[in-house]
VOGU-3710 file (C-alpha; in Angstrom, 3 decimals, decimal comma):
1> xxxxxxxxxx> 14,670/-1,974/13,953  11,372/-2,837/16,003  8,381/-3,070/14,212  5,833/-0,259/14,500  2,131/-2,072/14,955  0,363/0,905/14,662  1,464/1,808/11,010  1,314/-0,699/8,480  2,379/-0,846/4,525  1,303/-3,875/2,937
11> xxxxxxxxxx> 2,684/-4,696/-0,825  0,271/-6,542/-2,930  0,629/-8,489/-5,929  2,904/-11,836/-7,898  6,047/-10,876/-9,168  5,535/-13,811/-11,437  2,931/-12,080/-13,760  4,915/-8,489/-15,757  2,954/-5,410/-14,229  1,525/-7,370/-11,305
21> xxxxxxxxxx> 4,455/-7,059/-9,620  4,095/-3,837/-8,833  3,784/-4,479/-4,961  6,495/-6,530/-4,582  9,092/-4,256/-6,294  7,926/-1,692/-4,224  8,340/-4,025/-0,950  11,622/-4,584/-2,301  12,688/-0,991/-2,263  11,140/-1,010/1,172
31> xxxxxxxxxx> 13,053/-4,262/2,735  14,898/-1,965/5,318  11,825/-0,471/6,656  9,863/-2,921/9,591  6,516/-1,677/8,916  6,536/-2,877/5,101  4,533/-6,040/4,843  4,506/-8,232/1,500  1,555/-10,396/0,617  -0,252/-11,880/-2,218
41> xxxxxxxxxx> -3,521/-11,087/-1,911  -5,880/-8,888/-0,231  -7,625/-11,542/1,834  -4,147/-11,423/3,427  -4,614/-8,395/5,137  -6,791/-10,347/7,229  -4,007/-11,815/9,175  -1,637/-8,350/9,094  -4,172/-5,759/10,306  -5,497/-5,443/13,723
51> xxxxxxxxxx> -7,317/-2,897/15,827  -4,238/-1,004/16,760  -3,259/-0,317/12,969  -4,216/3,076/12,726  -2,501/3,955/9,249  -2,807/1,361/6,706  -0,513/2,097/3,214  -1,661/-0,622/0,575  0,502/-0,886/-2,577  -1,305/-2,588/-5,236
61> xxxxxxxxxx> -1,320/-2,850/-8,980  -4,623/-2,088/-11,047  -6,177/-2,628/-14,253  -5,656/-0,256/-16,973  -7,735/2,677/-16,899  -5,371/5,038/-18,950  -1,876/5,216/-19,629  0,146/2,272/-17,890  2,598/3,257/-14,667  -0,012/5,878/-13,392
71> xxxxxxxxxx> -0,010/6,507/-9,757  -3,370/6,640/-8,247  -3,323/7,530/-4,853  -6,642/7,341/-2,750  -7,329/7,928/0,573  -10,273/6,804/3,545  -12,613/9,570/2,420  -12,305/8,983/-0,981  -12,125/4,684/-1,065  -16,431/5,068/-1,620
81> xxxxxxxxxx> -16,369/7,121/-4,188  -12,964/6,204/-6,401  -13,169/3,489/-8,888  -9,548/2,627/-8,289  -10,197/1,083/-5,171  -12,793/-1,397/-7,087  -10,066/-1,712/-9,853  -8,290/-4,595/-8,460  -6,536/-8,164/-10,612  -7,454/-10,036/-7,689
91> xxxxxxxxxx> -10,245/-12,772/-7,082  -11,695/-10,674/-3,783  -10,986/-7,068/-4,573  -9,381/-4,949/-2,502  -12,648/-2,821/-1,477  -14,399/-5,754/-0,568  -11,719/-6,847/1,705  -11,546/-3,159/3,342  -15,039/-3,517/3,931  -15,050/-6,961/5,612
101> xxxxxxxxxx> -12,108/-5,494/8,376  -14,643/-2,648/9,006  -17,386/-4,871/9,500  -15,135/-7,247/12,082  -14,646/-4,402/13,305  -10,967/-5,352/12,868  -9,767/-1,910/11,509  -11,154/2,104/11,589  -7,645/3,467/11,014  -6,888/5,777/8,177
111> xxxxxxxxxx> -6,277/4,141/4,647  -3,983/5,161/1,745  -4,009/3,090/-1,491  -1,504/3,643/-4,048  -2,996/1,570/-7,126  -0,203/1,744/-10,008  -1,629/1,060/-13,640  -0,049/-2,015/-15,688  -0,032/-3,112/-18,791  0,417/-6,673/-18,926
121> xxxxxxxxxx> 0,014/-9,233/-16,575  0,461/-12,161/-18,016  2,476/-14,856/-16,394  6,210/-15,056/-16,694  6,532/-11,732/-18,314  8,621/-9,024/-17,191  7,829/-4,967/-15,632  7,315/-2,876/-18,366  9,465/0,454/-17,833  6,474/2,671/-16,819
131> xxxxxxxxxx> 5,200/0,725/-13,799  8,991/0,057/-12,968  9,692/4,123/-12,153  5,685/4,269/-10,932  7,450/1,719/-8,528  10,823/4,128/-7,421  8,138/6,772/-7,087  5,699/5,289/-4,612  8,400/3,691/-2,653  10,191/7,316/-2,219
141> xxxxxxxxxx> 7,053/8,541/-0,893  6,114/6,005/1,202  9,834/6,330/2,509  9,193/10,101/3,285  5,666/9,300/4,972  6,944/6,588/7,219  9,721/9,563/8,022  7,357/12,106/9,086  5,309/9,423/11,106  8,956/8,539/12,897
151> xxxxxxxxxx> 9,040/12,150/13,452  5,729/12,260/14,792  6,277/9,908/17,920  9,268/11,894/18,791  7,091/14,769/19,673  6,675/15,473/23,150  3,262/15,861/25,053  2,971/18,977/24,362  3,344/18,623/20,396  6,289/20,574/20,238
161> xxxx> 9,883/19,103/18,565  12,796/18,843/21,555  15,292/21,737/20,133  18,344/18,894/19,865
//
Protein backbone atom coordinates (compact mmCIF):
# COMPACT_ATOMS: atom_id res chain seq x y z
CA UNK A 1 0.00 0.00 0.00
CA UNK A 2 1.57 3.50 -1.06
CA UNK A 3 2.14 5.84 1.48
CA UNK A 4 -0.18 8.84 1.78
CA UNK A 5 2.25 12.14 2.40
CA UNK A 6 -0.41 14.28 3.04
CA UNK A 7 -1.79 12.46 6.23
CA UNK A 8 0.48 11.50 8.80
CA UNK A 9 0.11 9.45 12.33
CA UNK A 10 3.13 9.51 14.26
CA UNK A 11 3.39 7.09 17.54
CA UNK A 12 5.42 8.50 20.29
CA UNK A 13 7.02 7.04 23.15
CA UNK A 14 9.77 3.76 24.57
CA UNK A 15 8.20 0.63 24.91
CA UNK A 16 10.98 0.00 27.35
CA UNK A 17 9.51 2.19 30.21
CA UNK A 18 5.48 0.44 31.47
CA UNK A 19 2.91 3.26 30.40
CA UNK A 20 5.32 5.01 28.04
CA UNK A 21 4.67 2.72 25.63
CA UNK A 22 1.63 3.84 24.84
CA UNK A 23 2.65 5.02 21.22
CA UNK A 24 4.25 2.17 20.21
CA UNK A 25 1.44 -0.32 21.07
CA UNK A 26 -0.71 1.78 19.29
CA UNK A 27 1.79 1.81 16.12
CA UNK A 28 1.68 -1.76 16.56
CA UNK A 29 -2.02 -2.11 16.10
CA UNK A 30 -1.45 0.24 13.21
CA UNK A 31 1.56 -1.76 11.32
CA UNK A 32 -0.78 -2.43 8.25
CA UNK A 33 -1.63 1.10 7.73
CA UNK A 34 1.35 3.27 5.52
CA UNK A 35 0.62 6.50 7.02
CA UNK A 36 1.47 5.28 10.74
CA UNK A 37 4.89 6.54 11.64
CA UNK A 38 6.76 5.31 14.95
CA UNK A 39 9.30 7.49 16.68
CA UNK A 40 10.82 8.21 19.95
CA UNK A 41 10.60 11.54 20.50
CA UNK A 42 8.97 14.61 19.43
CA UNK A 43 12.04 16.31 18.01
CA UNK A 44 11.49 13.44 15.54
CA UNK A 45 8.74 14.87 13.90
CA UNK A 46 11.19 17.12 12.55
CA UNK A 47 12.34 14.71 9.98
CA UNK A 48 8.54 13.07 9.29
CA UNK A 49 6.51 16.26 8.71
CA UNK A 50 6.71 18.45 5.76
CA UNK A 51 4.69 21.18 4.12
CA UNK A 52 2.40 18.85 2.33
CA UNK A 53 1.24 17.07 5.69
CA UNK A 54 -1.95 18.53 6.05
CA UNK A 55 -3.40 16.17 8.90
CA UNK A 56 -1.01 15.33 11.53
CA UNK A 57 -2.41 12.39 14.25
CA UNK A 58 0.22 12.31 17.20
CA UNK A 59 -0.14 9.40 19.67
CA UNK A 60 1.60 10.12 22.78
CA UNK A 61 1.54 9.13 26.40
CA UNK A 62 1.16 11.87 29.24
CA UNK A 63 1.68 12.42 32.76
CA UNK A 64 -0.97 11.66 35.15
CA UNK A 65 -3.50 14.18 35.52
CA UNK A 66 -6.39 11.84 36.77
CA UNK A 67 -7.20 8.38 36.49
CA UNK A 68 -4.49 6.37 34.38
CA UNK A 69 -5.59 5.05 30.58
CA UNK A 70 -7.62 8.33 29.96
CA UNK A 71 -7.93 9.38 26.43
CA UNK A 72 -7.38 12.98 25.87
CA UNK A 73 -7.97 13.97 22.56
CA UNK A 74 -7.06 17.63 21.43
CA UNK A 75 -7.24 19.24 18.39
CA UNK A 76 -5.40 22.59 16.37
CA UNK A 77 -7.83 25.03 17.97
CA UNK A 78 -7.59 23.76 21.18
CA UNK A 79 -3.41 22.78 21.38
CA UNK A 80 -3.12 26.80 23.05
CA UNK A 81 -5.37 26.45 25.43
CA UNK A 82 -5.21 22.48 26.68
CA UNK A 83 -2.73 21.55 29.24
CA UNK A 84 -2.42 18.11 27.72
CA UNK A 85 -0.53 19.24 24.96
CA UNK A 86 2.17 20.77 27.59
CA UNK A 87 1.79 17.41 29.54
CA UNK A 88 4.45 15.56 27.83
CA UNK A 89 7.49 12.69 29.57
CA UNK A 90 9.73 13.98 27.07
CA UNK A 91 12.93 16.29 27.34
CA UNK A 92 11.38 18.89 24.47
CA UNK A 93 7.66 18.67 24.91
CA UNK A 94 5.49 18.06 22.40
CA UNK A 95 4.02 21.81 22.21
CA UNK A 96 7.27 23.18 21.91
CA UNK A 97 8.09 21.02 19.05
CA UNK A 98 4.58 21.94 17.29
CA UNK A 99 5.56 25.35 17.67
CA UNK A 100 9.09 25.16 16.19
CA UNK A 101 7.40 23.35 12.68
CA UNK A 102 5.07 26.43 12.64
CA UNK A 103 7.75 28.76 12.99
CA UNK A 104 9.93 26.85 9.99
CA UNK A 105 7.16 27.22 8.57
CA UNK A 106 7.45 23.44 8.04
CA UNK A 107 3.76 22.58 8.90
CA UNK A 108 0.05 24.65 9.04
CA UNK A 109 -1.92 21.41 8.60
CA UNK A 110 -4.56 20.38 11.04
CA UNK A 111 -3.35 18.60 14.34
CA UNK A 112 -4.98 15.86 16.48
CA UNK A 113 -3.21 14.68 19.68
CA UNK A 114 -4.39 11.75 21.45
CA UNK A 115 -2.37 11.99 24.89
CA UNK A 116 -3.24 8.63 26.91
CA UNK A 117 -2.64 8.93 30.81
CA UNK A 118 -0.06 6.35 32.48
CA UNK A 119 0.75 5.33 35.50
CA UNK A 120 4.17 4.23 35.65
CA UNK A 121 6.95 4.75 33.59
CA UNK A 122 9.63 3.42 34.98
CA UNK A 123 12.08 1.44 32.98
CA UNK A 124 11.64 -2.22 32.27
CA UNK A 125 8.18 -2.34 33.62
CA UNK A 126 5.27 -3.54 31.87
CA UNK A 127 1.55 -1.65 30.43
CA UNK A 128 -0.65 -1.49 33.12
CA UNK A 129 -4.23 -2.79 31.90
CA UNK A 130 -5.83 0.71 31.64
CA UNK A 131 -3.45 2.35 29.15
CA UNK A 132 -3.35 -1.16 27.36
CA UNK A 133 -7.39 -0.88 26.23
CA UNK A 134 -6.77 3.27 26.12
CA UNK A 135 -4.35 1.75 23.43
CA UNK A 136 -7.18 -0.73 21.37
CA UNK A 137 -9.31 2.38 21.67
CA UNK A 138 -7.24 5.06 20.00
CA UNK A 139 -5.95 2.71 17.45
CA UNK A 140 -9.77 1.78 16.41
CA UNK A 141 -10.34 5.32 15.93
CA UNK A 142 -7.52 6.29 14.26
CA UNK A 143 -8.34 3.16 11.99
CA UNK A 144 -11.87 4.65 11.27
CA UNK A 145 -10.36 8.28 10.62
CA UNK A 146 -7.71 7.16 8.22
CA UNK A 147 -11.03 5.27 6.59
CA UNK A 148 -13.04 8.25 6.10
CA UNK A 149 -9.90 10.22 4.81
CA UNK A 150 -9.48 7.06 2.14
CA UNK A 151 -12.99 7.78 1.45
CA UNK A 152 -12.44 11.28 1.04
CA UNK A 153 -9.95 11.14 -2.03
CA UNK A 154 -12.33 8.89 -3.74
CA UNK A 155 -14.72 11.70 -4.12
CA UNK A 156 -15.04 13.12 -7.38
CA UNK A 157 -14.70 16.92 -8.31
CA UNK A 158 -17.77 17.58 -7.69
CA UNK A 159 -17.82 16.14 -3.96
CA UNK A 160 -20.24 13.66 -4.67
CA UNK A 161 -19.53 9.55 -3.97
CA UNK A 162 -19.50 7.51 -7.62
CA UNK A 163 -22.88 5.30 -7.03
CA UNK A 164 -20.61 1.82 -7.48
Amino acid sequence: MKRNNTVKVVCLGNPFRGDDGAGYRVAEQLKDLPEVIYANTPADLLNIVTKETRLLIIVDAVNQISQPGKIHKVTSSEISVKEIASRSTHTIPLKKILELLSALDQFRGEIVIYGIEGRDFGEGQPMSDEVERACQTVAAEIRQILAEERRGRDLNPRGQRPLV
